[in-house]
C-alpha positions in Angstrom: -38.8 56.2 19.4 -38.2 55.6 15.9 -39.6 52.1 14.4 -36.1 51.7 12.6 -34.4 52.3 16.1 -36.7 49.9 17.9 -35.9 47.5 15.4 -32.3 47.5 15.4 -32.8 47.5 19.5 -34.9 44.6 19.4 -32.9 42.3 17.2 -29.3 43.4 19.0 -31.4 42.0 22.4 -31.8 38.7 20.3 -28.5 38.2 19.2 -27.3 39.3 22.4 -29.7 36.3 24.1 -28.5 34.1 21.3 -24.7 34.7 21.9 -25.1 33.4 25.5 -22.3 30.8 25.8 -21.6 30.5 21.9 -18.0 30.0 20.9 -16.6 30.8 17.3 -13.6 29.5 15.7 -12.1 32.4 13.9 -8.0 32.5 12.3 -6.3 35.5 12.4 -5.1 37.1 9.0 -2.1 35.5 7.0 0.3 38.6 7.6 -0.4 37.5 11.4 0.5 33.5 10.8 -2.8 32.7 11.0 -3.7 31.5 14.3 -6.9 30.1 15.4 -8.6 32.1 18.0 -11.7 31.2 20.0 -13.9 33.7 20.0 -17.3 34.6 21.5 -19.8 37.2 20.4 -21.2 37.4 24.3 -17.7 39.0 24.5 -17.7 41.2 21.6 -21.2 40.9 19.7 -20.1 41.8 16.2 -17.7 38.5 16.4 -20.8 37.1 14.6 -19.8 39.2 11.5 -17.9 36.8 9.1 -13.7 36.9 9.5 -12.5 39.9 11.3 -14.9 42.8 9.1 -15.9 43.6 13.0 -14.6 47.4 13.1 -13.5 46.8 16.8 -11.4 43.3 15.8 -9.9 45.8 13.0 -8.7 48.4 15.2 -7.1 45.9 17.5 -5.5 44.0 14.5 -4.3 47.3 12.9 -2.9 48.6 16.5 -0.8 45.4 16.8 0.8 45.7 13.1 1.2 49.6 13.5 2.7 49.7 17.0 4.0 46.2 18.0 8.3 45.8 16.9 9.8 42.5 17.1 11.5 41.5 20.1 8.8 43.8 22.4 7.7 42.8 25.6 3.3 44.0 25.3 1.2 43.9 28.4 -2.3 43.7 27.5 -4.5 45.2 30.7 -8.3 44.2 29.8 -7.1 41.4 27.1 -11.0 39.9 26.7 -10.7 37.3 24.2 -7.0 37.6 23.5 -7.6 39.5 19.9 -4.7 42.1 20.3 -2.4 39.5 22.8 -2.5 37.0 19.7 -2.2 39.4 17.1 0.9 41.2 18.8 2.7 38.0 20.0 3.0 37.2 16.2 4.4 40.2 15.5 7.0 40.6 18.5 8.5 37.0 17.5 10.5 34.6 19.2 12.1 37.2 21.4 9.3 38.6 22.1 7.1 38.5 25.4 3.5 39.2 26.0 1.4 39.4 29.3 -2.6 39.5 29.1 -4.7 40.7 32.5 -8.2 39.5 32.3 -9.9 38.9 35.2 -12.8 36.7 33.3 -12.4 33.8 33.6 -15.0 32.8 30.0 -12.5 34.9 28.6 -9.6 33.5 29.8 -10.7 30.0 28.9 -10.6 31.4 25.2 -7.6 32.4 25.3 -6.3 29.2 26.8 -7.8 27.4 24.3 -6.4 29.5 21.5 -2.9 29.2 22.9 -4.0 25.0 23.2 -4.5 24.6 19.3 -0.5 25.1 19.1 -1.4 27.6 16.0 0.3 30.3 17.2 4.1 31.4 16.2 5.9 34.0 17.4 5.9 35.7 21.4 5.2 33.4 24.2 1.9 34.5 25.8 1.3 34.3 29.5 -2.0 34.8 30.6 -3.1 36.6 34.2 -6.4 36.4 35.9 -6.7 39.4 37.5 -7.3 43.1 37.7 -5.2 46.2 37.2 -6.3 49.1 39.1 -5.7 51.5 42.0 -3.9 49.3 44.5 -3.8 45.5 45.8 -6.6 44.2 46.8 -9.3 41.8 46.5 -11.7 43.3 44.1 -15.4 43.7 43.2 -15.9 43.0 39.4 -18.9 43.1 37.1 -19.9 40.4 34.6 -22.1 43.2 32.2 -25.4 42.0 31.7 -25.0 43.1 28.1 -21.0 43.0 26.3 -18.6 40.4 28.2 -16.5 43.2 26.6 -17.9 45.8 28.9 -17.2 44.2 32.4 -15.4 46.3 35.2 -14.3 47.0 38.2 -17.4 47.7 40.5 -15.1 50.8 41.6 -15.2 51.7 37.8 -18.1 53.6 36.5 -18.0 51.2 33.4 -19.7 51.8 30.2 -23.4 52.9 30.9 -23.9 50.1 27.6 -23.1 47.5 30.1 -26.3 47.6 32.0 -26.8 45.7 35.6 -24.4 43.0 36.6 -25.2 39.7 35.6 -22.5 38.1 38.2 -20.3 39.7 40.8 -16.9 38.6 41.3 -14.0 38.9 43.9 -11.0 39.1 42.2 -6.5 39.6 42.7 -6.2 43.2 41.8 -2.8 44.7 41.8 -0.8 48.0 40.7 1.4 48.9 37.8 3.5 50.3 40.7 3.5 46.6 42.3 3.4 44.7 39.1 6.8 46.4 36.9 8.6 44.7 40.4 7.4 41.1 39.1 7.5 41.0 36.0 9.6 41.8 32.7 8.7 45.6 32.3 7.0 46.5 29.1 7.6 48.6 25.7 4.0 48.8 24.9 1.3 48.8 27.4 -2.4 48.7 26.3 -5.4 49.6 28.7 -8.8 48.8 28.1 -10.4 48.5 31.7 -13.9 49.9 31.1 -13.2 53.5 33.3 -10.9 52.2 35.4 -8.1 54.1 33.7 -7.1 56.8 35.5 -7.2 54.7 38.9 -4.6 52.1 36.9 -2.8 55.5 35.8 -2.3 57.0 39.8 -1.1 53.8 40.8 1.3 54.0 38.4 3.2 57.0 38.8 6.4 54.7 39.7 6.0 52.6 36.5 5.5 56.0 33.9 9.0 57.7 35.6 10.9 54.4 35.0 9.6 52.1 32.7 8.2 55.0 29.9 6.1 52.6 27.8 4.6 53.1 24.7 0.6 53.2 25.6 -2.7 52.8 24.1 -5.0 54.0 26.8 -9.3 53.7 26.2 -10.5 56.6 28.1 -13.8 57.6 29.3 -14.9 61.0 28.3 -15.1 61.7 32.1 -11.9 61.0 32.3 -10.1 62.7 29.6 -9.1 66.0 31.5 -7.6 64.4 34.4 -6.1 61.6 32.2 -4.9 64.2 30.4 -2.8 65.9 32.8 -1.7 63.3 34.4 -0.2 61.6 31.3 1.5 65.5 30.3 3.0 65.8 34.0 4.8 62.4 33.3 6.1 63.7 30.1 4.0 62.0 27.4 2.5 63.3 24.2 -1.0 62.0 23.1 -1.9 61.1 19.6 -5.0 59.7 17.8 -4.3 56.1 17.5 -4.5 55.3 13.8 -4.2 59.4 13.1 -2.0 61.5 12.3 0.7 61.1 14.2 2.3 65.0 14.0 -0.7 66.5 15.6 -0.6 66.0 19.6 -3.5 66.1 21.1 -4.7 68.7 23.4 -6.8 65.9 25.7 -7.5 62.5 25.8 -9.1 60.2 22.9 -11.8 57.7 23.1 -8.7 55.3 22.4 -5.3 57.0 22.9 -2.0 57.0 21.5 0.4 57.4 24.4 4.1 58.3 23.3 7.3 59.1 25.7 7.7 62.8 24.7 11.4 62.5 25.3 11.3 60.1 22.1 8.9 61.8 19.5 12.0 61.5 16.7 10.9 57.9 16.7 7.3 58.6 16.3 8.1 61.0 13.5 10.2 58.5 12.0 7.6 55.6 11.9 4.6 58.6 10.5 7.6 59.3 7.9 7.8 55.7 7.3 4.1 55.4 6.5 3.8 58.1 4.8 6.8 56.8 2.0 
């Protein structure tokens, strides 16, 4: 192993021991009203890089501004610290709605305390403690020894990154199937549930016929192929999200642009849009 490799092994270990229970108090950009949101860098270790220069806080910021319309209703399935709830809640407004599913409860204590700071204009943001997956149940899920960001299902495969569980926990896991019945049905749907994906997807084949959301889906590269064809028997195109959006993709992205294919006029009007 390489000494620079060791290195950078060894000191990510330190921060990662370091970031135990630590809490940072971060606002989010001024185009975003400039919320404060409480963060953690056990959840997402490069939180400890100043303001939001994290490539993964990026993405999710730039997600929210390039996808989120006023007035939308977002669920947020694997919400973590709340990053891309807050972020889209300002940008869907007063008539907008947001829902974040995160079944940890550190997590959900940050987002709570976000909300609490009365910061935050725009969507109203409800917050569920729970899972998303193949059916309802009560659920095995993994606090990751490593990433907060990296906890799953224990029916999941999870990210190999995660390492052993540091925590086991029985959790309310429920369906899109079951879940479009109870609450107000989504325009956008993001799902970031750590290879638990195409089990959320099945169990949703109810919810993609009628409800036809706009989606960002993380999928696991063990996933992609049957991902893949589940999400083109339902009728939806896939797209790199942040790409180019005239060039559909063949299979599954790490993180996947999910479009109705019955309205790609309106994704070729938004690429036009950003390309003037």
């Amino acid at each position: 192993m390489p000494e620079s490799f060791s290195v950078k092994l060894a000191l990510r270990q330190l921060l990662r021991r370091v970031s135990r229970n630590r809490v940072l108090i971060k606002r989010l950009p001024a185009d975003l009203h400039g919320g404060v949101v409480y963060c953690s860098p056990e959840a997402l270790l490069s939180t400890w890089k100043p303001g939001w220069q994290s490539e993964q806080a990026q993405g999710l910021l730039n997600w929210a501004r390039r996808y989120v319309q006023p007035g939308m209703c977002v669920w947020d399935l694997g919400a973590n610290q709340g990053i891309f709830s807050l972020a889209a809640a300002a940008i869907a407004g007063s008539n907008g709605s947001i829902v974040a599913f995160e079944p940890d409860l550190f997590l959900v204590d940050l987002i709570r305390r976000s909300l609490a700071t009365g910061t935050h204009r725009g969507a109203t943001v409800q917050i569920l403690p729970m899972a998303v997956g193949a059916s309802a149940a009560i659920a095995e899920f993994q606090i990751a020894r490593t990433d907060r960001a990296l906890n799953h299902l224990s029916s999941a495969k999870g990210n190999p990154q995660a390492g052993d569980a540091r925590e086991l926990l029985l959790v309310n896991c429920q369906s899109l199937d079951w879940l479009m019945t109870q609450l107000p049905r989504p325009d956008l749907l993001k799902i970031d549930v750590e290879g638990a994906e195409l089990a959320v997807l099945r169990a949703g084949c109810e919810f993609l016929r009628t409800v036809r959301p706009v989606m960002i889906v993380e999928t696991a590269p063990e996933h992609a192929t049957e991902v893949g064809e589940l999400l083109s028997e339902a009728n939806y195109s896939m797209f790199e999200v942040g790409g180019n959006l005239d060039r559909p993709l063949p299979m599954p992205a790490w993180n996947t642009l999910v479009w109705p294919s019955e309205r790609l006029d309106e994704l070729a009007e938004l690429g036009a849009e950003e390309r003037s």
